[in-house]
C-alpha positions as CSV (number, residue, x, y, z in Angstrom):
1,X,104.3,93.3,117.8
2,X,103.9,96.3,115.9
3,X,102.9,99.8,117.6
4,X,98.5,100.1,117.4
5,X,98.5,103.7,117.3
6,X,97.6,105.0,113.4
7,X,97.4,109.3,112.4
8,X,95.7,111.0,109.6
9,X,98.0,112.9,107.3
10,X,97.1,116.4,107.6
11,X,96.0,117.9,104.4
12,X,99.1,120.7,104.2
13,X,101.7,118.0,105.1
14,X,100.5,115.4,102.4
15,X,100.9,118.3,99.7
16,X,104.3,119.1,101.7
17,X,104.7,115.1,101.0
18,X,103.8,114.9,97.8
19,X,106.2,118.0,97.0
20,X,109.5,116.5,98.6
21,X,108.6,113.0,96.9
22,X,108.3,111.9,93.8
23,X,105.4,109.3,94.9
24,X,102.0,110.2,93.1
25,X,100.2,109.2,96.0
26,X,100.6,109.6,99.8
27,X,98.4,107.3,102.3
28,X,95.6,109.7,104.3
29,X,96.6,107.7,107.4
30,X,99.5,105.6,108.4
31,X,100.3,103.3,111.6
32,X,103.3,103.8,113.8
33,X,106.2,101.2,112.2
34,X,107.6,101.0,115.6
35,X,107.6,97.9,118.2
36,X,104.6,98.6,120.3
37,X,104.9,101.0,122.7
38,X,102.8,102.9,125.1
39,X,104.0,106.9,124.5
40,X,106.3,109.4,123.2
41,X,106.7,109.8,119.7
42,X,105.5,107.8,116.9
43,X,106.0,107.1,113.0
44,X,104.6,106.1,110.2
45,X,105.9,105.7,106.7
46,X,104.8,107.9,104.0
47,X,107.7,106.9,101.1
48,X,111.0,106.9,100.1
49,X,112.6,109.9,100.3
50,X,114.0,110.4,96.8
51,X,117.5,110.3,98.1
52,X,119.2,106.9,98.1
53,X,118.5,105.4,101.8
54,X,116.3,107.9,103.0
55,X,112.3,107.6,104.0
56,X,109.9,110.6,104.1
57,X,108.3,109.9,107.4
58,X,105.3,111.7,110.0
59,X,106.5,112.0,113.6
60,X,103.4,112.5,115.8
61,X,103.6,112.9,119.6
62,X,99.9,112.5,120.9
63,X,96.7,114.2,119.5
64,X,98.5,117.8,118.3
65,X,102.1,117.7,117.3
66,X,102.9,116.0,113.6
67,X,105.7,117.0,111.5
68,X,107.3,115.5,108.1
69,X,110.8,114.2,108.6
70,X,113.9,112.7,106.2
71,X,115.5,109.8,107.8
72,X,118.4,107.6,107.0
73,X,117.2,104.1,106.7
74,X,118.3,101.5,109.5
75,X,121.4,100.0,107.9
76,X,120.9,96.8,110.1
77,X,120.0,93.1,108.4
78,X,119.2,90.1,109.8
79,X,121.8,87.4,110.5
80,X,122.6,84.6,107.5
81,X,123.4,84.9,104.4
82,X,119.7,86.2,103.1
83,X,119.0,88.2,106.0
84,X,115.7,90.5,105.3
85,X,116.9,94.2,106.4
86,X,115.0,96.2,108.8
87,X,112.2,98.5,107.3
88,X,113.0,101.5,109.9
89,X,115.2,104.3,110.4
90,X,118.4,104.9,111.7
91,X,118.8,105.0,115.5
92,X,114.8,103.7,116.2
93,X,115.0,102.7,120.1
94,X,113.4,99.4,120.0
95,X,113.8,96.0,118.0
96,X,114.1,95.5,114.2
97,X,111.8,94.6,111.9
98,X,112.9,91.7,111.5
99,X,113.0,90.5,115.0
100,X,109.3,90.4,116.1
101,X,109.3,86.8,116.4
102,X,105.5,86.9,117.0
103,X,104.1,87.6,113.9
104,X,105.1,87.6,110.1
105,X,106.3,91.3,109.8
106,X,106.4,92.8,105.9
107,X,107.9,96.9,105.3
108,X,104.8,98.3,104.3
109,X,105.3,99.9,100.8
């Protein structure tokens, strides 16, 4: 199950967004991507990244702190031959995207 916690986009860092992106549009709030999880830091998808493999994410640690960061994407796929990949970042703590075996989990996008 997917983290509950969601964050406005401050004003400056959507422009900062919109700068380092070559999206047209950044979302005024997004939802932690991560498994759910009671504390410590949290993200939510604002685009790609322009660089091949690489997300433009906010990193938010609770009501204060948010910052815009670059992150590799998680290499990782699901087993099979058609396995769906994981729609995180490199080196996320918890389980894939793909392995939330509770509910029908899409990469938001």
């Amino acid at each position: 199950m997917r983290c509950v916690h969601w964050r406005r986009v401050p004003l400056d860092l959507a422009r900062e967004a919109r700068e380092k992106s070559a999206a047209p549009y950044i979302d005024r709030a997004v939802q932690c991507q991560l498994a759910a999880h009671d504390g410590g830091e949290h993200f939510g998808l604002l685009t790609d990244a322009g660089a091949y493999g690489t997300a433009l994410w906010l990193r938010w640690h609770g009501t204060d702190e948010t910052e815009l960061v670059v992150l590799p994407d998680c290499p990782e796929v699901a087993p099979g031959s058609d396995g769906e990949g994981c729609c995180l970042f490199a080196d996320h703590v918890k389980q894939h995207t793909w392995e939330d075996a509770l509910e029908e989990v899409s990469c938001p996008g």
